[in-house]
N, C-alpha and C positions, 0 to 999 in steps of 0.2 A: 553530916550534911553533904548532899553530894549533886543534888538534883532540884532546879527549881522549873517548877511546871506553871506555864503559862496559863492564861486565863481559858485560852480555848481547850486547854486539856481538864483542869477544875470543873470549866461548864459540864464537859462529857460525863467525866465524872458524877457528878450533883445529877445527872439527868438518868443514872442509872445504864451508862452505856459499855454494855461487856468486854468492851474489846479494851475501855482505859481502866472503867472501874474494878477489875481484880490487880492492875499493874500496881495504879494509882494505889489502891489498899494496901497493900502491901508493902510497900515503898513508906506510906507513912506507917505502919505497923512498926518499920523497922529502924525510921526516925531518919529520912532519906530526904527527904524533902524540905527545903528552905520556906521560908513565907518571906512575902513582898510585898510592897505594903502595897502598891500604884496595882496588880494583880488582886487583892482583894477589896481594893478600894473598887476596881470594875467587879468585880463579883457583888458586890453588895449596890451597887446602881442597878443590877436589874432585877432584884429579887424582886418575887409577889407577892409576899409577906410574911409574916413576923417570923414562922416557921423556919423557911429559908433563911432568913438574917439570922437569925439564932443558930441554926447550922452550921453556916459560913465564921461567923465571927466564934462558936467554938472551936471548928479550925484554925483561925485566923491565934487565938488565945495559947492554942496547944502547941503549938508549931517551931521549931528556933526561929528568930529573927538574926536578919542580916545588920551591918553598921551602915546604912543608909545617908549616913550625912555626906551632903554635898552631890548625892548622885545625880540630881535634874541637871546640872552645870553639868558634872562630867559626861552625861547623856548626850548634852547639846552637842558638846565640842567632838565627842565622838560622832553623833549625826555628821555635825557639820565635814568633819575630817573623812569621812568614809559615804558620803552621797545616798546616807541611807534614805533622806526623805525620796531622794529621786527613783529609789527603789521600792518605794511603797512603805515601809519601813515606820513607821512611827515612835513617839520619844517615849512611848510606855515602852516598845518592843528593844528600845537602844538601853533603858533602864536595866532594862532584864540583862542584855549583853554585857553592859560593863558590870556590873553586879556577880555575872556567872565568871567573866576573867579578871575580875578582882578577888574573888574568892575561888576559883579555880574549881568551877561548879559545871555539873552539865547542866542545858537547857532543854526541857522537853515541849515541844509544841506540835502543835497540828494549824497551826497556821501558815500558808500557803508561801505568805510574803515574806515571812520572818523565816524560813523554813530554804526558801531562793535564797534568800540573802547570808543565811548559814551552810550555803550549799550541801543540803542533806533533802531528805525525803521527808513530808510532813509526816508525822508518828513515832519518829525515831530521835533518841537523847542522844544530843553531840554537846562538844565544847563550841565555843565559835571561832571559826579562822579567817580572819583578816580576809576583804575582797583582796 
């Protein structure tokens, strides 16, 4: 495990979008990718039906799991510690971060604010470093 991909990169993917879905594939092909649970749990609130969810949660089945316990606390205090609300930042996106430096994992996203606050380019897998 080395990489967990946020839910805006999953969407891409699932939507058939060339530019994530051969990374994406491949990355799980090669068992590179983490599952989370608060990033599938967003992936399955917008699904349109049964097909999708049956999709998703075969991913969701296939995938290694992280050790999750206790992370919404340690999220907070990270938020709170590092002003991410004030950055746009939300407690699913501080999940993902203590998750990726507790496991010493990249994060790959294409979201804009989580992306600022990782100080990288949206599209590109970094670790995250401290504001």
């Amino acid at each position: 495990m080395k990489i967990i991909a946020d839910t805006s990169v999953w969407i891409e993917f699932l939507k058939n979008n060339e530019s994530v879905f051969s990374i994406l594939k491949d990355r799980l092909e090669n068992q590179e990718i983490a599952a989370v649970e608060c990033v599938f749990g967003e992936l399955l609130q917008g699904v349109k039906n049964n097909k999708e969810q049956k999709i998703i949660l075969s991913y969701w089945k296939s995938l290694p799991k992280l050790n999750e316990t206790g992370i919404w606390i340690k999220a907070g205090a990270f938020s709170s510690e590092n002003k991410m609300s004030d950055k746009g930042v939300g407690l699913i996106d501080c999940v993902i971060i203590v998750l990726a430096k507790e496991n010493n994992l990249k994060i790959w996203t294409l979201d804009k604010k989580l992306s600022n606050a990782m100080k990288i380019s949206p599209g590109y897998m970094s670790n995250y470093t401290s504001p």
